[in-house]
GUTORFI-701049 format. One record per residue: x, y, z of N, C-alpha, C in turn; residue in one letter. Coordinates in steps of 0.001 Angstrom, whole numbers, plus 500000, padded with zeros to 6 digits. Example, Ala and Ser with C-alpha at 12.3 -4.5 7.8 and 13.67 -1.06 7.14 Angstrom:
2
513190494310507800512300495500507800513200496700507800A;512850497750507080513670498940507140512900500030507870S;
// end
This chain:
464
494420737454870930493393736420870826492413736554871991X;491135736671871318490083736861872414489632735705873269X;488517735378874511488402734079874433486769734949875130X;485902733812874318483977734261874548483743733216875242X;482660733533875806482095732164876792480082733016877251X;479363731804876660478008732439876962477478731805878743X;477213732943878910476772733739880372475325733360880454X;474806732076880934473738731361881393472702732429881727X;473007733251882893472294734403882872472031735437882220X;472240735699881321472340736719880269471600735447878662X;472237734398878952472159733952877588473020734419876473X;474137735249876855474437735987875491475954735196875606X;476558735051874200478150734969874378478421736410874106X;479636736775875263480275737494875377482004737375875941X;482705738642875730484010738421875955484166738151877318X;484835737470877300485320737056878722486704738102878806X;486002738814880159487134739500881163487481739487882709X;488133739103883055488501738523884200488620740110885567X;487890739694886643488129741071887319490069741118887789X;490443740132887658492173740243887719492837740024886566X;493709740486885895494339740178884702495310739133885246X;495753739136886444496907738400886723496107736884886769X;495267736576887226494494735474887916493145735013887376X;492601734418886758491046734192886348490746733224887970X;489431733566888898489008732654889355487936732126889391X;488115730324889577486841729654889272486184728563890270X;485046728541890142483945727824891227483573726824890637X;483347725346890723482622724873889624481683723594891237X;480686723172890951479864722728892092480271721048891959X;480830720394892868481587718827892380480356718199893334X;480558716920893401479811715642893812479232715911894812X;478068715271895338477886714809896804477777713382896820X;478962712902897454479170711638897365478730710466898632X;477532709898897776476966708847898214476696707601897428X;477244707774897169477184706642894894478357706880894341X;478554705953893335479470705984892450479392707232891197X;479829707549890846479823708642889610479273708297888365X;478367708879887658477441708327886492478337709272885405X;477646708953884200478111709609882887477875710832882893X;476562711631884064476539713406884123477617713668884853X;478120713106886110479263713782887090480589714136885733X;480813712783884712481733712236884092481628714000882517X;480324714032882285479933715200881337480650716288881681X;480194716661883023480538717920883491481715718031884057X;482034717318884270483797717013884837484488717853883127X;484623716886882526485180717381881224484859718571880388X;483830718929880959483487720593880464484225721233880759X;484599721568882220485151722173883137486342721971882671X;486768720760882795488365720306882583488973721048881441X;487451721010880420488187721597879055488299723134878993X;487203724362879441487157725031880552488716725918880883X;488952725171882487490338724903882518491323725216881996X;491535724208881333493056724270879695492711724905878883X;491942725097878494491516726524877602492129727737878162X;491700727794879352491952729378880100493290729308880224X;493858727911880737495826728192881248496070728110879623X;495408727407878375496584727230877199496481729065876824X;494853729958877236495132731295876643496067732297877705X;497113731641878533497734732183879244497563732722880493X;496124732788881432495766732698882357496528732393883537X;496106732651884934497166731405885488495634731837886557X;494951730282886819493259730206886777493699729397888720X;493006729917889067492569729202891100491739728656890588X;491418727553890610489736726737890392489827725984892086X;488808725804892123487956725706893276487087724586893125X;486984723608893563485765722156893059485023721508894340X;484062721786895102484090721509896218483311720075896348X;483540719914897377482799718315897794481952717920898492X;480337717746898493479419718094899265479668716458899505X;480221716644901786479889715511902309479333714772903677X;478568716028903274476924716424904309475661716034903716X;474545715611903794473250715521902734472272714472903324X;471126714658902739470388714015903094470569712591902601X;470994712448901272471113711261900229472448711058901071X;473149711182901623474508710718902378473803710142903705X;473015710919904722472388710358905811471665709086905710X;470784708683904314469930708440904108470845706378903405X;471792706688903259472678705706902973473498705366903788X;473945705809904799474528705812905875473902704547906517X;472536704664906980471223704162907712471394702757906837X;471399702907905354471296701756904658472193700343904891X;473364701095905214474734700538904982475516700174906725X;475003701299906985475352701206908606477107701781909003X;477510702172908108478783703054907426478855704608908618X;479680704932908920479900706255909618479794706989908681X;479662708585908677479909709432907727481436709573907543X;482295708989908151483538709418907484483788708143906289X;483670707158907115483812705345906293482983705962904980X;481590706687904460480789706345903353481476707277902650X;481897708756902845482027709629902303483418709407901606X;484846709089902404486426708472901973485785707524900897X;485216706765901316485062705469900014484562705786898778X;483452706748898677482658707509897431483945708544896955X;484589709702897705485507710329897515486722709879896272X;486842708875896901488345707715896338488017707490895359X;486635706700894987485640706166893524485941707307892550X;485221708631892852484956709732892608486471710042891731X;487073710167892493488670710820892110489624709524891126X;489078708359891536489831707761890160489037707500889108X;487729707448888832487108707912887474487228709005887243X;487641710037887548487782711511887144489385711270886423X;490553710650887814491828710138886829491909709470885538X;490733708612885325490752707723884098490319708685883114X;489564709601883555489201710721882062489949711889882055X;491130711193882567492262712467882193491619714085882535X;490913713892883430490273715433884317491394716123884873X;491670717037885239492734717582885954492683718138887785X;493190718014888232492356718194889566492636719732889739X;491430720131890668491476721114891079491954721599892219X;492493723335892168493325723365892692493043723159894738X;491725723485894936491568723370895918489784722263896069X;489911721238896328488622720623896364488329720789897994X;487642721548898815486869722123900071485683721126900455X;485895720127901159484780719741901342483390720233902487X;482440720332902665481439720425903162481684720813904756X;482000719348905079482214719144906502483676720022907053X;484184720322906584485566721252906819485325722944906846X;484053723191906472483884724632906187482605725136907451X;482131724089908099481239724577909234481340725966909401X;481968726424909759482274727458911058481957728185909461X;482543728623908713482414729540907733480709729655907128X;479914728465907092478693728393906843478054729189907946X;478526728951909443477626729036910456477959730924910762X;479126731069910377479168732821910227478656733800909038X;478329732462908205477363733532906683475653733531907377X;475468732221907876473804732138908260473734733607909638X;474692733608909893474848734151911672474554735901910735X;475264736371909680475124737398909472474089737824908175X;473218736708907779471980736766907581470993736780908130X;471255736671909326470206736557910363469900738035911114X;471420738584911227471733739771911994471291740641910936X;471293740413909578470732741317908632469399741275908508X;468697740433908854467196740092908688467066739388907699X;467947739258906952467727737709905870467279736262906073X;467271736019907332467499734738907549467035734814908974X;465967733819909398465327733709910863464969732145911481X;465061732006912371465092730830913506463924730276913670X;463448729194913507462117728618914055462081728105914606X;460722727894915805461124726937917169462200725826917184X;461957725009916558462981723927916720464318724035915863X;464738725008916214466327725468915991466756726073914244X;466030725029913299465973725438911661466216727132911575X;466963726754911108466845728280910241466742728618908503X;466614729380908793465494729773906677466115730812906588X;466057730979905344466162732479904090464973732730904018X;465075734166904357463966734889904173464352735333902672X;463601734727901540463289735248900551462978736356900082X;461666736996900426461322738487900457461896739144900930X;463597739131901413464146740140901653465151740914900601X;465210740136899355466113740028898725465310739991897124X;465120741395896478464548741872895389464708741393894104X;466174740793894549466240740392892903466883739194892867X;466059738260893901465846736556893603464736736650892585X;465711735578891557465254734820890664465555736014889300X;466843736997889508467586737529888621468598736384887609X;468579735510888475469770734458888061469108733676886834X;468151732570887425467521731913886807466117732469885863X;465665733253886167464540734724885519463220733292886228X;463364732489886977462480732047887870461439732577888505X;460130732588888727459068733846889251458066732976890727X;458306733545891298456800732828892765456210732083891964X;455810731844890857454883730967890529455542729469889950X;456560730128889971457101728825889018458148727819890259X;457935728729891424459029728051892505457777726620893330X;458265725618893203457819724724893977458024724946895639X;457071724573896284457536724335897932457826723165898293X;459348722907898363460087721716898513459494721301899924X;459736722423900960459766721593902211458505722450903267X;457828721558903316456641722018903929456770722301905449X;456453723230905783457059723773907229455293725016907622X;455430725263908822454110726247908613454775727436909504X;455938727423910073456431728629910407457245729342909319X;457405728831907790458222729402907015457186730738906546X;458071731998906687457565733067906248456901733640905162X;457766732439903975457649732426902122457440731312901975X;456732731175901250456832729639899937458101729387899569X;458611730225899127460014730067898670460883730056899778X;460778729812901207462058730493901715462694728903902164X;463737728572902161464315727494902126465585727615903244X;465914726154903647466882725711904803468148725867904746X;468349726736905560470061727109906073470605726390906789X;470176726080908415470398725215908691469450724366909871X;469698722758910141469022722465910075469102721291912219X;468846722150913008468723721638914079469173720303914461X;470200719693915331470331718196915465468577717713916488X;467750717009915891466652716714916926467053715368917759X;467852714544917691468316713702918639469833713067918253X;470497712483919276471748712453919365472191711349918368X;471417710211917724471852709747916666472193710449915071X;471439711574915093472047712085913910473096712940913752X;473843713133912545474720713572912496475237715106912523X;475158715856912947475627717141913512476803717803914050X;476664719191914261478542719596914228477666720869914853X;478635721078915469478456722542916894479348723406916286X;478123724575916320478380725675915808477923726858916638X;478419727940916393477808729109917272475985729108916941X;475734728667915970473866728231915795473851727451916716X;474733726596917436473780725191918223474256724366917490X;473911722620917666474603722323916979473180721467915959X;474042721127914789472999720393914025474129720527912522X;473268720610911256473895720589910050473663721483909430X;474502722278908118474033722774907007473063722455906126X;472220723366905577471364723002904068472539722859903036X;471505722706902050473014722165901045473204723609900728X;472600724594899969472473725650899327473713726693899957X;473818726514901311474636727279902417476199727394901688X;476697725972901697478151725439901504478766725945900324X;478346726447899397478891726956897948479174728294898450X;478000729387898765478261730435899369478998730682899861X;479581730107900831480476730220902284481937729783901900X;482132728650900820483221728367900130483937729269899304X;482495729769898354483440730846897532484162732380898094X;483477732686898957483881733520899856485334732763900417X;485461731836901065486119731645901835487318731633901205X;487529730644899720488489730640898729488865730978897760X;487788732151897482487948733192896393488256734627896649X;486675734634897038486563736116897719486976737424896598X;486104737785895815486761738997894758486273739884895472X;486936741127894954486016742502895659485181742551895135X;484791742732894126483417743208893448482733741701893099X;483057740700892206482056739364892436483371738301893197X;482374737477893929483084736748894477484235735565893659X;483707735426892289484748734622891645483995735272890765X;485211734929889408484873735262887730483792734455887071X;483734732890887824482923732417886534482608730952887267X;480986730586887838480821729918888383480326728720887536X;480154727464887789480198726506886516479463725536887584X;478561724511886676478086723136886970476967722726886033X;476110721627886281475278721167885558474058721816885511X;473529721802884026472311722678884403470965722631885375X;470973721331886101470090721105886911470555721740888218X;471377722344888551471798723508889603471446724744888903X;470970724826888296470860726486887903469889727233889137X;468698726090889276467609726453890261467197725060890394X;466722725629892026467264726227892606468461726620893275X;469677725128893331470855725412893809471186726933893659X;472204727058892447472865728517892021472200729402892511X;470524729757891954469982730955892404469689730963893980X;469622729943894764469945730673896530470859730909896533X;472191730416896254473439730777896487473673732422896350X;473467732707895075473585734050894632473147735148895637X;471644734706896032470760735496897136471224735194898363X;471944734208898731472843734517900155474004735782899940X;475390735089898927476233736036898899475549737660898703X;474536737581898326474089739429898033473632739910899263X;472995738831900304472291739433900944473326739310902337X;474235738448901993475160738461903313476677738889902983X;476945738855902223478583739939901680478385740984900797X;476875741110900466476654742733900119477288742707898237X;477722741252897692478237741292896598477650740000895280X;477637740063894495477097739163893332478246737759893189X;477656736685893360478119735760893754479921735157892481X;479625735600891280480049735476890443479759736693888797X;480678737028888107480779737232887157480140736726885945X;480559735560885771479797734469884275479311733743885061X;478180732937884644477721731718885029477809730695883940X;478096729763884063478327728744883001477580727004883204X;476665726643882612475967725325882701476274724267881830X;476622722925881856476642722140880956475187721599881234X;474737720778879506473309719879879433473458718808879834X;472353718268880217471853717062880719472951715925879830X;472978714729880728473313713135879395472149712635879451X;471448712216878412470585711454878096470540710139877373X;469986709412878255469805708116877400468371707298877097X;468479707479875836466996706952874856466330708795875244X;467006709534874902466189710429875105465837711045876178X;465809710580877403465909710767878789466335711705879703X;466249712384880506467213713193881214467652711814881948X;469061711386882425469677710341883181469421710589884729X;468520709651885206467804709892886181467763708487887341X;468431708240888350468398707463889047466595707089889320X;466010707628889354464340707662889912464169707253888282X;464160707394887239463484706804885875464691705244885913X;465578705009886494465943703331886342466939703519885234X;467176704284884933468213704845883433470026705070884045X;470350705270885389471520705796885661472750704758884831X;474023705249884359474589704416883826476350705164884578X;476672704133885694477677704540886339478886704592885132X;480445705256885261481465705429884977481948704193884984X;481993703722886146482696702714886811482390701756885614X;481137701189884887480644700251884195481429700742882884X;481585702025882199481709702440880903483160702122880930X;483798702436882271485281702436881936485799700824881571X;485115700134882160485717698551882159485633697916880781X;484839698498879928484297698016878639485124699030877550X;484938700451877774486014701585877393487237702083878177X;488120702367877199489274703276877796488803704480878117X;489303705223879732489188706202879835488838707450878948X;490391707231877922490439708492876610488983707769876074X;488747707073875865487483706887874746486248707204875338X;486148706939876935485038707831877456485063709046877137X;486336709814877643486182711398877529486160711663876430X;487048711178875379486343711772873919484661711878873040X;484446710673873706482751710811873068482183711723874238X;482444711876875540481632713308876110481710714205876018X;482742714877875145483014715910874960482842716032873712X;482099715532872542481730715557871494481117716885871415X;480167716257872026478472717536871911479140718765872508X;478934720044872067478868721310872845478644721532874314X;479340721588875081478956721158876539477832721917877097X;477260723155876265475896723555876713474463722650875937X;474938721988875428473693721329874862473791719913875726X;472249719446875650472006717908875812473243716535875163X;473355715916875937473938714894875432473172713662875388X;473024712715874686472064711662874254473395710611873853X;473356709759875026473956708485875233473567707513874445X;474577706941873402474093705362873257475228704702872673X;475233703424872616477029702823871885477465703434870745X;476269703366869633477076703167868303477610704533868059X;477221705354868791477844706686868558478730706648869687X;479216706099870812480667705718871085481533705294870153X;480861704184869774481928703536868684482573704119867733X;481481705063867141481629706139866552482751706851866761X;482830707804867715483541708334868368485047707847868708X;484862706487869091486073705626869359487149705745867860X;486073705313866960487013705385865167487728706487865542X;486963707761865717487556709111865124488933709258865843X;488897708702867189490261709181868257491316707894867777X;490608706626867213491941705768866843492323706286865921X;492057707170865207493092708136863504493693708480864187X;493772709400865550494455710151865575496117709134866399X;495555707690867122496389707078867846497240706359866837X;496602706365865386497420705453864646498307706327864002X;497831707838863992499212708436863344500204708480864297X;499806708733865039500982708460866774501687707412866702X;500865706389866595501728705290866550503175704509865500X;502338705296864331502962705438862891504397706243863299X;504453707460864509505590707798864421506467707669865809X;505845706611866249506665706056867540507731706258867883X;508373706483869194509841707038869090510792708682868112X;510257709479867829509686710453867388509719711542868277X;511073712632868330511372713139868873509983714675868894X;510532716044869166509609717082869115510043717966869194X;509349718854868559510203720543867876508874721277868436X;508919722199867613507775723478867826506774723008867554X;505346723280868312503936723236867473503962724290866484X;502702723848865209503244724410864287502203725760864992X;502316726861864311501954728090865034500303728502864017X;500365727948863108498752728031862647497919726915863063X;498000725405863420497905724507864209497229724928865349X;498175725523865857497901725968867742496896726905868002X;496981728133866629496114729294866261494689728997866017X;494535727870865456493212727733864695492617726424865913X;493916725895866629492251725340867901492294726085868643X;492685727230869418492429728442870554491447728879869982X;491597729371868638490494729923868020489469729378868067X;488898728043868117487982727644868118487488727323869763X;488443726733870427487962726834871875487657728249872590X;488215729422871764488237730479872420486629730615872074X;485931729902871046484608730875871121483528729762871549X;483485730206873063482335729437873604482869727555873500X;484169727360873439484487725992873480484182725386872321X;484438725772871508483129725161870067484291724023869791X;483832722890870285484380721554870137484640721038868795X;483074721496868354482919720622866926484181721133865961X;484057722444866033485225723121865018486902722848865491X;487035722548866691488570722124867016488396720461866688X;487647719774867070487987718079866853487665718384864823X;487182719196864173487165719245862817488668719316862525X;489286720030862949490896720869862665491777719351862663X;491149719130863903492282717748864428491962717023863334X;490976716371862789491024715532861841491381715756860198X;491039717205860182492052717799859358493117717623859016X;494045717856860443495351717652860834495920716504860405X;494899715173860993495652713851861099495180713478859462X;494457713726858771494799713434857222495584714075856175X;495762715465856607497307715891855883498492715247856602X;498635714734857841499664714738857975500230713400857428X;499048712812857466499297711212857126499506711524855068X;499024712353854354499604712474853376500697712730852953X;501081713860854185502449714294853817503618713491854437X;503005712632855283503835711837855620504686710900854248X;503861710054853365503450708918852388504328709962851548X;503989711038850926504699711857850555506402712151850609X;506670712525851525508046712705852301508316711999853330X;508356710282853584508432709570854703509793709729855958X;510678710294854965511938710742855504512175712328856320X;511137712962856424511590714075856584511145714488858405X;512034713963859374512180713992860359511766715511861263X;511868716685860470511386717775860923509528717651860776X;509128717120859687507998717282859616507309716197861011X;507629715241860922507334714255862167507414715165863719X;508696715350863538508558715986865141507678716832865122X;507575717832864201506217718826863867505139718448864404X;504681716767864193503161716396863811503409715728865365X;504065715480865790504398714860867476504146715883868703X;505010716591868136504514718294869080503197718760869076X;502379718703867870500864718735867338499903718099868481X;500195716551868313499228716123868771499774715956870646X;500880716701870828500836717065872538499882718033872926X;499944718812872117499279720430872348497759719936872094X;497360718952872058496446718424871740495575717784873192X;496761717039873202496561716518874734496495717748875633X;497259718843875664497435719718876595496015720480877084X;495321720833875596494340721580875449492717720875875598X;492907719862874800491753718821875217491654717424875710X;493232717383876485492867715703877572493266715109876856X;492939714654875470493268713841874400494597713564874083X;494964712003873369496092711930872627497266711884873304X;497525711997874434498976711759875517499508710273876032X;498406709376875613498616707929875695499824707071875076X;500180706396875675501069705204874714500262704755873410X;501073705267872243500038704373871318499314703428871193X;500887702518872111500447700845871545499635700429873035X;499731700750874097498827700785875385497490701314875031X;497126702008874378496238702819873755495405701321872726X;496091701037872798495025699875871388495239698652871870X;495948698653873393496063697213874007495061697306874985X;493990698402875151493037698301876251492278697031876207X;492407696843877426491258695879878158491624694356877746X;493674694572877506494075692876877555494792692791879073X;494400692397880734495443692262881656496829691556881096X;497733691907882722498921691721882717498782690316882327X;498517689094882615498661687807882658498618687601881187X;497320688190880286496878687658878807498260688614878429X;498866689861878590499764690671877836500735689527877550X;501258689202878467502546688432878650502552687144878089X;501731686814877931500778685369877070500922685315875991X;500461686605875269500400687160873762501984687768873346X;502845688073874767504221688376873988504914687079873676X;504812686174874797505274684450874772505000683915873444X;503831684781873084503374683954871496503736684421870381X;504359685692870374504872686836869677506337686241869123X;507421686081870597508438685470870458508481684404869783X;507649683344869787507343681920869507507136681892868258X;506440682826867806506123683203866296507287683613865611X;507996684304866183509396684958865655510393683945865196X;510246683081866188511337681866866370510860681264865377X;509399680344865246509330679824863924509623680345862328X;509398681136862601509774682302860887511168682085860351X;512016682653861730513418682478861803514032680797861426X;513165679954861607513568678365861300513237678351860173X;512462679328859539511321679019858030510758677972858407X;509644678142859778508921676888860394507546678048860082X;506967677914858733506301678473858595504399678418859019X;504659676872858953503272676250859428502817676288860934X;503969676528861660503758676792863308503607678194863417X;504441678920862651503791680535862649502610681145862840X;501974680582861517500535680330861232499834679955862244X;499802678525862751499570678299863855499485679358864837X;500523679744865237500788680763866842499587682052866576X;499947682352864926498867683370864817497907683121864821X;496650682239864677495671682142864806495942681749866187X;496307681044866983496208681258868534495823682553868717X;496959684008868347496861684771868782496017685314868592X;494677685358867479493466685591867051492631685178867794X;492493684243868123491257683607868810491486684715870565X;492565684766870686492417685804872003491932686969872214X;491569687261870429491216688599870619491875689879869751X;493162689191869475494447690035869121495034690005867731X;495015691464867121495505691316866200497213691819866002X;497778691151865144499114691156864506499871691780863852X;500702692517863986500904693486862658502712693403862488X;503600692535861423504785692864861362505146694146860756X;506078694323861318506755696061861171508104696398860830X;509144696918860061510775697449860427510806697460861556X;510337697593862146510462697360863905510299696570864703X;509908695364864395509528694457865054507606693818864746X;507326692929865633505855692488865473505355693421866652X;504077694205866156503309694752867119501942694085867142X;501359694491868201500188693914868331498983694633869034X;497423694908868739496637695463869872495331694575869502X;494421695229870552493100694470870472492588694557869361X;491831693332868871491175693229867718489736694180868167X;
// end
């Protein structure tokens, strides 16, 4: 079984081959945390994630790498706001960061490197760009990429001098294009770190470079397959690339891989257009699984276009799959079935093609629910369809939930225990043939929100 993945730079899908057979390794560009996490951090998280389990379910055994930019201007610049140290702003965003990533069942990576921990490794890539002539000093300590030293910037992005903006206006910079390595402390309130440069900070562009080297390091590209949102393609990615070439003499990565924008009303999701729509807000209203399932709808190289009813949407499709789960509660597990397992690799293997594996799954969950109705007794087939929807979870995040936790989202501990008090109470009247208080208890239990369901098993219950 093959597995394809299209190569941002190239544009083409092609086979994915790993420069180690033993090891696939991966880069993917994580937060700079000064804010809470929006629905793009939340997009691209789950690309990756899916990514990931793809590569370990095709037998891989994958280093991923996720680093943590917690250096920046938008970090300095909030700091000032808040009056917060850089360690106090950065731990607190960090923490945010890492339990909305837990709620969408993301997987962590194996090494997350943050910013501020890799100094010395930044300040020995700028040190031997400099010694190469890549990279030069201006009076007040800054140092730049010399652009024109390096032939085949804007190989990455197919970007041209004309199309490069001049971010930062300087009149000792050599190029239009040549951009900040690092960046002088000019007085003792700001934040800086001593380095054999002197002391002061990294550019952002520096820290990816110097990381992947540091925790990858291939002989021939520095990792297999570098990953993030497509608004890093450029300029982020493409300096990066033109450091590692011009200072380890090697191509920064193998594949390059981009997820699209989230959009809402059409929008690129843009803190500056008034549109941002944090995690933190989606999760309190949605379950985790129901976030990550509607982001991972769309093809993770295309645009995503945010709005409810196509959550809701989305929400239907993943409760089929919780109600056949639930249908076989307690429900031991045998083998996945082996054409099952075949036909979603197959589909994740080419380029992740979502649409065609969540097709299979729903496939899945309406034969099985036939053949269930069919043969209700036949205990091999159940464990069958139990094992199914693990490998499910395994491969795409999905489906590993408690059923009935799963359809009790968003009742707390206090209302749970409320609604079991009323459960019992209900039981008890039935049991008297106190049928009119039954009734009663149940519409109590309606008006909370909650619906009822008696069972051979007892009374269950989840959110209406």
């Amino acid at each position: 079984m093959k597995l394809f993945l299209t190569d941002s730079r190239t544009k083409q899908k092609t086979e994915f081959i790993p420069q180690n057979k033993e090891e696939v390794t991966m880069y993917v560009c994580g937060p700079t945390v000064y804010d809470d996490a929006h629905l793009g951090h939340g997009r691209s998280s789950i690309a990756f994630d899916l990514l990931y389990r793809t590569l370990k379910a095709f037998g891989y055994k994958v280093k991923y790498v996720k680093n943590i930019t917690d250096v920046d201007d938008k970090i300095l610049k909030k700091m000032k706001e808040t009056g917060q140290t850089l360690k106090e702003l950065t731990e607190f965003y960090i923490d945010r960061y890492n339990k909305d990533m837990k709620a969408l069942n993301v997987l962590d990576s194996d090494i997350s490197p943050k910013a501020t921990e890799n100094i010395n490794q930044m300040a020995d890539l700028i040190q031997d760009l400099i010694d190469k002539g890549s990279a030069y000093q201006i009076s007040n300590g800054d140092v730049y990429f010399n652009v024109s030293t390096d032939e085949a910037y804007g190989s990455l992005s197919k970007q041209t001098q004309d199309d490069v903006q001049n971010r930062i206006t300087n009149s000792e910079k050599k190029d239009s294009r040549d951009f900040v390595l690092w960046k002088a402390e000019e007085n003792k309130e700001e934040v800086g770190f001593d380095s054999t440069l002197g002391r002061g900070r990294p550019g952002w562009h520096i820290e990816c470079s110097a990381m992947v080297n540091e925790f990858l390091g291939g002989d021939e590209f520095l990792c297999d397959i570098h990953g993030g949102g497509e608004d890093l393609f450029f300029p982020h990615h493409e300096n990066e690339a033109t450091q590692c070439r011009c200072g380890y003499g090697k191509e920064i990565s193998k594949y390059w891989l981009h997820n699209g924008f989230v959009k809402i009303d059409g929008e690129k999701m843009s803190k500056s257009l008034g549109n941002s729509f944090f995690l933190k807000d989606a999760l309190k209203v949605y379950g985790g699984e129901v976030i990550r399932f509607f982001l991972m709808n769309v093809h993770y190289r295309n645009d995503f276009n945010f709005n409810e009813e196509d959550l809701l949407a989305s929400k239907k499709r993943l409760d089929r799959l919780y109600r056949l789960k639930k249908s076989l509660y307690g429900v031991g597990t045998s083998a996945v079935n082996k054409k099952f397992k075949e036909d979603l690799l197959n589909a994740m293997g080419d380029d992740l093609n979502i649409s065609v594996a969540l097709s299979n799954i729903d496939n899945f969950v309406t034969s099985s629910n036939e053949k269930i109705n069919e043969d209700s007794k036949n205990k091999g087939l159940k464990k069958e369809i139990i094992s199914n929807i693990n490998f499910i979870e395994l491969l795409l995040g999905v489906g590993g939930m408690d059923s009935y936790e799963y359809f009790q989202f968003g009742i707390d501990k206090e209302e749970k225990e409320k609604i079991e008090d009323l459960i019992i109470k209900r039981s008890e009247a039935k049991k008297n043939k106190n049928f009119e208080k039954a009734d009663k208890i149940r519409e109590e239990i309606s008006k909370i929100g909650v619906t009822i369901m008696d069972t051979p098993n007892g009374t269950v219950w989840e959110k209406a």
